[in-house]
C-alpha positions in Angstrom: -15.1 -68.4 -36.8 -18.2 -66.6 -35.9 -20.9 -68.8 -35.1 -24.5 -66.9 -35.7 -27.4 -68.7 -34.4 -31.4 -68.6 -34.4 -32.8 -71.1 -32.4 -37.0 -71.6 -32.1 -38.9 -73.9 -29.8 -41.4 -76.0 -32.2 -44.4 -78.5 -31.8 -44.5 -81.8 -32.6 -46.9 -80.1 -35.8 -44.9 -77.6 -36.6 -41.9 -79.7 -36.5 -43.8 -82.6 -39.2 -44.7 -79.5 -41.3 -41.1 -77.3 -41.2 -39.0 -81.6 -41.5 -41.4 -81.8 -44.9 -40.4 -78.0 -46.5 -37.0 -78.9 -45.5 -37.2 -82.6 -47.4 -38.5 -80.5 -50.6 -36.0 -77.7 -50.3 -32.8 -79.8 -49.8 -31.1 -82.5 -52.1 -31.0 -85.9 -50.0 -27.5 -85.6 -50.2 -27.6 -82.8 -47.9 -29.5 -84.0 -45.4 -28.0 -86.4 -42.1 -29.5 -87.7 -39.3 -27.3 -88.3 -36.2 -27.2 -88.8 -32.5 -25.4 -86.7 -29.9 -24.6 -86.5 -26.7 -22.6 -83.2 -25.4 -20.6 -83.5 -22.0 -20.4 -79.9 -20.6 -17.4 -79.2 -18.6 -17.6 -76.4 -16.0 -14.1 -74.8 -14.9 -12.7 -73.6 -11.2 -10.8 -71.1 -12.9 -12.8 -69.8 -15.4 -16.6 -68.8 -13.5 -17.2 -67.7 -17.1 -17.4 -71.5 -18.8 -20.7 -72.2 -18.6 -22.2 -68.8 -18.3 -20.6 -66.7 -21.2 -18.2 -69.8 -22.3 -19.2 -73.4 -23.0 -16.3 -76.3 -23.2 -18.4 -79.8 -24.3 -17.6 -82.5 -25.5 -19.7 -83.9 -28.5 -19.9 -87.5 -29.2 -22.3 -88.4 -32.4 -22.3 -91.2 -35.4 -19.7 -88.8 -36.9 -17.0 -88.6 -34.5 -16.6 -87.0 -31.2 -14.8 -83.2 -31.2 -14.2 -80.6 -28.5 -16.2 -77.4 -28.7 -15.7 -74.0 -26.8 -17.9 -71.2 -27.9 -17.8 -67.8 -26.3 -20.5 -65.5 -26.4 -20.3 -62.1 -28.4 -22.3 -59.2 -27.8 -25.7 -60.2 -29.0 -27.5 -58.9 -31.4 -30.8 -60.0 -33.2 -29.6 -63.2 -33.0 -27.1 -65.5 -30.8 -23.3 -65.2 -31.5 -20.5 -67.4 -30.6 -17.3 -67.4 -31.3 -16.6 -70.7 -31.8 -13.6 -73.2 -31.8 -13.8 -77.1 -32.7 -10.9 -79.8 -32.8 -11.9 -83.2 -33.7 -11.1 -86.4 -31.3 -9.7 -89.3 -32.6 -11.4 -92.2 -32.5 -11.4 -93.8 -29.0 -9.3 -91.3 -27.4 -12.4 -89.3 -25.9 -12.2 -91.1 -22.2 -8.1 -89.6 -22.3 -9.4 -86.0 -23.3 -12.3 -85.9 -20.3 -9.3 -87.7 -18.0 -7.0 -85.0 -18.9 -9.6 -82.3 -18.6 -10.4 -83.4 -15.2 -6.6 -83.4 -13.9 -6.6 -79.9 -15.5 -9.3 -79.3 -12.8 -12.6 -79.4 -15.3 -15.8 -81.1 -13.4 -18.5 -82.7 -15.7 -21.7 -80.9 -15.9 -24.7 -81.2 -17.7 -25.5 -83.6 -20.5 -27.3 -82.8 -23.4 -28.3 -85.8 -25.6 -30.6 -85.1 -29.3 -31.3 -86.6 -32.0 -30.6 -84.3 -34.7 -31.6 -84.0 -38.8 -29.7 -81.7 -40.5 -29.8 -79.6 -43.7 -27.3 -78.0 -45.9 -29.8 -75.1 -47.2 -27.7 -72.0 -48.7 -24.5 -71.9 -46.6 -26.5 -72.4 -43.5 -27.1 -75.7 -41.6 -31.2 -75.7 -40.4 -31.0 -78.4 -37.4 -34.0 -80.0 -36.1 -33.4 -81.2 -32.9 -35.6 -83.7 -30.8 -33.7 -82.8 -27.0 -34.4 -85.5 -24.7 -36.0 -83.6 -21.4 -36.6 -80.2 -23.1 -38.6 -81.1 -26.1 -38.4 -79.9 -30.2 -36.3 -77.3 -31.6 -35.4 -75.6 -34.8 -31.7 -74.1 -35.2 -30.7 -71.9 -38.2 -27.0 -71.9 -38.0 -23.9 -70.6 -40.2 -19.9 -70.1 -39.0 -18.6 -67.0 -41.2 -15.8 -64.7 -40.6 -16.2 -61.5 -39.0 -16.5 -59.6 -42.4 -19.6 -61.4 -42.9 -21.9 -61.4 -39.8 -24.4 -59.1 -41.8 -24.7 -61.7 -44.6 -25.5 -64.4 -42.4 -28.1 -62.6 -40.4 -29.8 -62.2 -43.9 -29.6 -65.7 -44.8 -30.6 -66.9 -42.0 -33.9 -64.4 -42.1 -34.2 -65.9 -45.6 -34.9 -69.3 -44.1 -36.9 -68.6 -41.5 -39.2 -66.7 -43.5 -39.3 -69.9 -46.3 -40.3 -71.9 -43.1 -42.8 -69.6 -42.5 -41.3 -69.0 -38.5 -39.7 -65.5 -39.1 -43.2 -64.5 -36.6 -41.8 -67.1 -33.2 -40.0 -66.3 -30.9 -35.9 -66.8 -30.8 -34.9 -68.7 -28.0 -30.8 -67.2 -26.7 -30.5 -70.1 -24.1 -28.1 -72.7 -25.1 -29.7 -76.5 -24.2 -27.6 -77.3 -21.3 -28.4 -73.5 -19.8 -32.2 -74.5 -19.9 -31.2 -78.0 -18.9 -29.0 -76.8 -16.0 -32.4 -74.6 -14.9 -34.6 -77.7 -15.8 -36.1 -74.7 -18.2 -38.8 -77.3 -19.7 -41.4 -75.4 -22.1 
């Protein structure tokens, strides 16, 4: 799947003011709060995980799951392709053993808490980074055939949230963590 992205540093303000349009916009049922932590693994093979490839691992309130994304040519907005498999329950210290034997090191982590909405096909994180600070991430996974749908969703939003005027951050957290990149 195709991961597009639009990601916008936010003030504590901003933040209270987008978290209530959200609230009104969204049934409860679509809204989750969690916390994650995301282990980035860098690779002696690959000099291109963790510059145009991530490998993490993410460990939330709803399950822990290996993530590699790979960058695509960018456009307006950040593309991934992106691949997830979920980790059974308690065997997370066996993946991170078994990725270090295959000659991954640990990098940076990454720990947020996150609320999330399920707002026309599109997930709209708000994300409280610890070290970097308050973002807003408009996100949707589509196939190929429908990248130019989900850049117009995604505009939709943005402009409901009145934020289509900020600026889109490309930087993935643990690139401006990595760069201590603190706004």
């Amino acid at each position: 799947m195709i991961e597009i992205e639009a990601k916008i540093a936010v003030s504590e303000e901003e933040k209270l003011r987008v978290v209530e349009k959200l609230r009104r916009m969204c049934p409860p049922e679509r809204v989750r709060e969690s916390e994650e932590e995301d282990l980035f693994f860098a690779s002696p093979y690959d000099p291109s995980i963790g510059v145009d490839k991530t490998l993490k691992l993410r460990r939330s309130n709803e399950g822990a799951k290996l993530i590699f994304k790979s960058k695509r040519t960018q456009g307006r907005l950040k593309e991934n392709l992106e691949v997830e498999v979920r980790i059974k329950e308690g065997d997370e210290d066996d993946l991170i053993r078994l990725l270090k034997l295959l000659g991954f090191r640990e990098g940076v982590v990454v720990k947020k808490k996150r609320l999330s909405f399920c707002i026309n096909g599109c997930t709209v994180n708000v994300d409280d980074v610890r070290g970097l600070g308050s973002f807003l991430e408009v996100e949707v996974l589509v196939n190929e055939d429908e990248v130019c749908d989900a850049y117009d969703r995604i505009a939709g939003i943005l402009s409901a949230l009145e934020l289509s005027n900020k600026k889109l951050m490309f930087k993935s957290y643990a690139e401006m963590m990595a760069t201590q990149e603190v706004r």
